[in-house]
N, C-alpha and C positions, 0 to 999 in steps of 0.2 A: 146123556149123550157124551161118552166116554170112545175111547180108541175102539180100535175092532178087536175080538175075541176070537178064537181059535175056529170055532162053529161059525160064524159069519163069515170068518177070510175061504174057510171051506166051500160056503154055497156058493159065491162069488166066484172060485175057481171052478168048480162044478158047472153053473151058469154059462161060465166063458168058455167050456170044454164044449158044451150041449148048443150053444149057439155057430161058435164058429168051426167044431172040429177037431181034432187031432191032427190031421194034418196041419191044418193052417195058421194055428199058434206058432210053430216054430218061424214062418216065416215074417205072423205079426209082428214078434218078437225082433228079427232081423231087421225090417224097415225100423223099428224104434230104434234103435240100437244104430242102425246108419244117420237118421234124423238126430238124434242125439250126437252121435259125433259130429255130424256138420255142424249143429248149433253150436259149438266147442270151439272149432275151428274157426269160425265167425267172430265168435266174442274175442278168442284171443288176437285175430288180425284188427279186432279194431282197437283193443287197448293198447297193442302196439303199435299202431299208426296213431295213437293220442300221447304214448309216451315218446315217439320217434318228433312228433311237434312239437310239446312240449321242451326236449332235448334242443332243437333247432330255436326255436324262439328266446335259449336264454343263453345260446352263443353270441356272442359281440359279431357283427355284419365287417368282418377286415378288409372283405373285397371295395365295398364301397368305400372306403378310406382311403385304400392305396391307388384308386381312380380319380381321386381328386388331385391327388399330390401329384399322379402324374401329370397331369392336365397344366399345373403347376408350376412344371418342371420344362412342359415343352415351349 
């Protein structure tokens, strides 16, 4: 039980040709290919909303600081 061979990846295509068509490969093809890029565009909005948090959590909070002193002052 080794990778696929030249004669296997054949029938497979073959198969895929005889089930769904000529036609409608091309467009299987296109929805993967849109679904694939959404999935893309998902993962990176989320590592940058976990790097954009990260970023925020290890800035010092100045604003609260400068609220007290004023408080302080008045």
């Amino acid at each position: 039980m080794g990778s696929l061979g030249g004669l296997e990846i054949a029938i497979i295509v073959l198969v895929v040709l005889l089930l769904f068509g000529a036609k409608k490969i091309p467009e299987l093809a296109r929805g993967l290919g849109q679904g694939i890029n959404e999935f893309r565009k998902a993962s990176n909005e989320i590592k940058s909303e976990i790097e954009h948090g990260s970023r925020d959590s290890e800035t010092p909070k100045s604003n609260a600081k400068s609220d007290t002193e004023k408080e302080k002052t008045s």
